[in-house]
BAZALO-403317 format. One record per residue: residue in three letters; z, x negated, y of N, C-alpha, C in turn. Coordinates in pm, whole numbers, plus 50000, padded with zeros to 5 digits. Layout:
ALAZXYZXYZXY...
***
This chain:
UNK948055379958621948735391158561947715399558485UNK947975401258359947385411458297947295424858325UNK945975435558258946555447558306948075455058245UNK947615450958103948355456658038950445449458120UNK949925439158192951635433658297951605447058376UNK950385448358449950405453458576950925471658572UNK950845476858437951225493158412952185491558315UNK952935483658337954175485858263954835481158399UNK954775470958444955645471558616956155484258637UNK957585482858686958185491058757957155498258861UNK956795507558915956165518059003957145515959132UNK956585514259238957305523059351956845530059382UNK957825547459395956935559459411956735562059619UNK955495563159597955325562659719956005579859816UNK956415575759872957125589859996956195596359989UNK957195611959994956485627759947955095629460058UNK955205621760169954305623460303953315619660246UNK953145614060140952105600160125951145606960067UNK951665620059952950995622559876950505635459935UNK949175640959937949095652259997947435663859851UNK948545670359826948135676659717947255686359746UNK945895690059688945235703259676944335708359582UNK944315720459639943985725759503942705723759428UNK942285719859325941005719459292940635731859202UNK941325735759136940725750959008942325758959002UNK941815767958966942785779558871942305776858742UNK943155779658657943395780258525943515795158462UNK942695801558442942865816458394942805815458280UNK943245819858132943575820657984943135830757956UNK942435837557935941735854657864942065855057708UNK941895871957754941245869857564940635875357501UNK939345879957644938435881557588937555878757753UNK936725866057721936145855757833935085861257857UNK934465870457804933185875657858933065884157942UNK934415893257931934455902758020935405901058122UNK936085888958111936785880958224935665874358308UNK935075867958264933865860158351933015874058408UNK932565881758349931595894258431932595894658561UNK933555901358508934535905658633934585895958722UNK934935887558703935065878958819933705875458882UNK932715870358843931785870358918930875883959011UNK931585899158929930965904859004931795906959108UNK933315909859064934655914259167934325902259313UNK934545886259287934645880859355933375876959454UNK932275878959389930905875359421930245860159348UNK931515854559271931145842659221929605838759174UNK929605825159092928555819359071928885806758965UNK928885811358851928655803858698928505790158725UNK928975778658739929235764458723928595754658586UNK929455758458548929295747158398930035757658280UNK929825752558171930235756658063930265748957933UNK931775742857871931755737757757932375748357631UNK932245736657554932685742657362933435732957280UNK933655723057349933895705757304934715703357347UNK935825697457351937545694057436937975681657388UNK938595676357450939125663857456940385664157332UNK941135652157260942365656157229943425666157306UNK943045656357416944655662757485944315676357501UNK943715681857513942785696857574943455707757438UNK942685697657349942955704757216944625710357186UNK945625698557209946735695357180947625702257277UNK946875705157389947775717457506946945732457508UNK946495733557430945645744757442945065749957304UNK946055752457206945685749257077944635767357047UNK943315764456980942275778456969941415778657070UNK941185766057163940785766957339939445768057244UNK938305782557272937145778057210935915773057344UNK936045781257429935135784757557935655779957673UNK935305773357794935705773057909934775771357989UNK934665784858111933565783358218934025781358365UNK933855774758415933975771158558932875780258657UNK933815786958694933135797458827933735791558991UNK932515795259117932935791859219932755802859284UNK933735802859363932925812759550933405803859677UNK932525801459756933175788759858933765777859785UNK935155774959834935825765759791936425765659653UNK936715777959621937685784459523936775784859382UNK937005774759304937095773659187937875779259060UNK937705788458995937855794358871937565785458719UNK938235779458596938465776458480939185786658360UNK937625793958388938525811858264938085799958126UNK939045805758070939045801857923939575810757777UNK938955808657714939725817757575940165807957474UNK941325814057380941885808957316942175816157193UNK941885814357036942015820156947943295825156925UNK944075838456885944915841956854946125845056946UNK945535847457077946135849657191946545865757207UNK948075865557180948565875857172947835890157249UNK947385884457348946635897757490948085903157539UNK948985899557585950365904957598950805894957716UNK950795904257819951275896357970952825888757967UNK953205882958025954855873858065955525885158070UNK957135887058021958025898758069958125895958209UNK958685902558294959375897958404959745891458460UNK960865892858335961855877258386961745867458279UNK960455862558240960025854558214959685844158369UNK960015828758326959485821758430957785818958436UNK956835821058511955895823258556955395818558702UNK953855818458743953505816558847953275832258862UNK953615839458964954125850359033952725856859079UNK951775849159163950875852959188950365843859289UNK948775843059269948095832959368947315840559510UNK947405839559668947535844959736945945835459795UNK944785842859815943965842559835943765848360042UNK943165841360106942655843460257941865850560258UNK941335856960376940155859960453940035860160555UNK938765862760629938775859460771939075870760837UNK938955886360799938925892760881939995905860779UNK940495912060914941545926860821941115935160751UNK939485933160781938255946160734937995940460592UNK937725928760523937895923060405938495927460337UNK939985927060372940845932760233940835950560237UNK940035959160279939295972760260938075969160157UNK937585959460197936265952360120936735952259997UNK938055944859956938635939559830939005948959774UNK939455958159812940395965659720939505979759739UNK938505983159783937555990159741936835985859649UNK936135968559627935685969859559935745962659403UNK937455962859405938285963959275938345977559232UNK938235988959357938546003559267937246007459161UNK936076002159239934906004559212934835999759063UNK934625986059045935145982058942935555986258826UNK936725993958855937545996558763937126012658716UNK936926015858834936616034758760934846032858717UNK933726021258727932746019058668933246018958515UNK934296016458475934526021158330933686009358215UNK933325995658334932575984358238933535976558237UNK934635971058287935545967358252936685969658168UNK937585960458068938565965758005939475958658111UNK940865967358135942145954658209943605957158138UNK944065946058112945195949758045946745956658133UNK946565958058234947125966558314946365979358423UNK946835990858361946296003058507946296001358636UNK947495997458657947875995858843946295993258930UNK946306001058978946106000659089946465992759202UNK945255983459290945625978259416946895981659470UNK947675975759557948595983759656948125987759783UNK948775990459855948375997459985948375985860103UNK947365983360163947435970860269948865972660376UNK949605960760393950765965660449950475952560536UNK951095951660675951735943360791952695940160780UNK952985927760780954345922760787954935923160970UNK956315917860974956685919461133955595909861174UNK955325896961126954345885661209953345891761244UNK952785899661171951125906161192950535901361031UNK950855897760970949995890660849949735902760756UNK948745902660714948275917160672948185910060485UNK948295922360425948335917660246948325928360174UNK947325923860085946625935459979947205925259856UNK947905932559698948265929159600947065939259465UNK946775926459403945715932859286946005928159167UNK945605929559045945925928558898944475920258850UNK944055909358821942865907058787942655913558641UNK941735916658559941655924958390942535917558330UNK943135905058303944045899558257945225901958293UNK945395909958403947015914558486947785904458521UNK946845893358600947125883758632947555884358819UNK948195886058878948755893358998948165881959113UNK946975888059228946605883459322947145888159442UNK947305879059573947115884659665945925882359770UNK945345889359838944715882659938945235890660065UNK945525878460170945925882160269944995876560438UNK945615881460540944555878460655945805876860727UNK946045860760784946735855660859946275854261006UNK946435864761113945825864761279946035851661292UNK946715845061363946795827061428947795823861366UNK947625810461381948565800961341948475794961233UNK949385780961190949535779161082950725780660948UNK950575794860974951345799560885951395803260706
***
């Protein structure tokens, strides 16, 4: 059998169990990457990866103006900020369909005081631009015990980080 037999064959899709998905990067879009990348590496504590200028077709063809893309880490959590020429700077309406917000861990309840102090800091340092004001929210408990702080990254891109006591919830 050829290859070119063997990927045109019918597929059997293997059961949802089979496949077990995770995350490798975020995808952040700026539009203006320099002061997206500061922020994040100072907000998060990150650490600068790689950096291209060069894109593939397909890259090109889903991402049309993609000039910059830097890969930032902290621990596990991988960051892909990128800019794109002619990018409105104008967040999703509402009720626009969207990813809502990505909900970030920690180990301890004293962390998210950590976080959202030192997003305020941040922000009244007056070296950042963000395309939304808001302010952190107020750390709240759910009935389980799960504790959660909500933040705006300079792109007004909506985080949470939360501190889950036990379980696998």
């Amino acid at each position: 059998m050829s290859l070119t037999e063997q990927t045109t064959a019918p597929r059997v899709p293997l059961p949802a169990a089979a496949v077990r998905p995770r995350i490798h990067h975020l995808g952040v879009q700026t539009a203006d990457l320099d002061n997206c990348l500061k922020w994040y590496l100072e907000f998060l504590g990150a650490e600068k990866k790689w950096e291209l200028d060069r894109f593939s077709d397909l890259t090109l063809s889903r991402l049309p103006g993609i000039g910059r893309l830097v890969e930032i880490a902290v621990g596990d959590l991988r960051l892909h900020l990128f800019d794109r020429s002619g990018h409105t700077g104008e967040t999703p309406h509402e009720e626009d369909f969207q990813f809502q917000h990505v909900c970030l861990t920690v180990d301890a309840p004293e962390e998210l005081e950590a976080v959202r102090d030192r997003w305020n800091a941040l922000y009244d340092s007056g070296r950042y631009r963000f395309v939304r004001e808001e302010r952190p929210t107020e750390i709240v408990v759910d009935d389980d015990g799960v504790w959660s702080l909500y933040l705006y990254d300079v792109n007004g891109l909506e985080f949470e980080f939360t501190y889950v006591p036990e379980g696998d919830r």
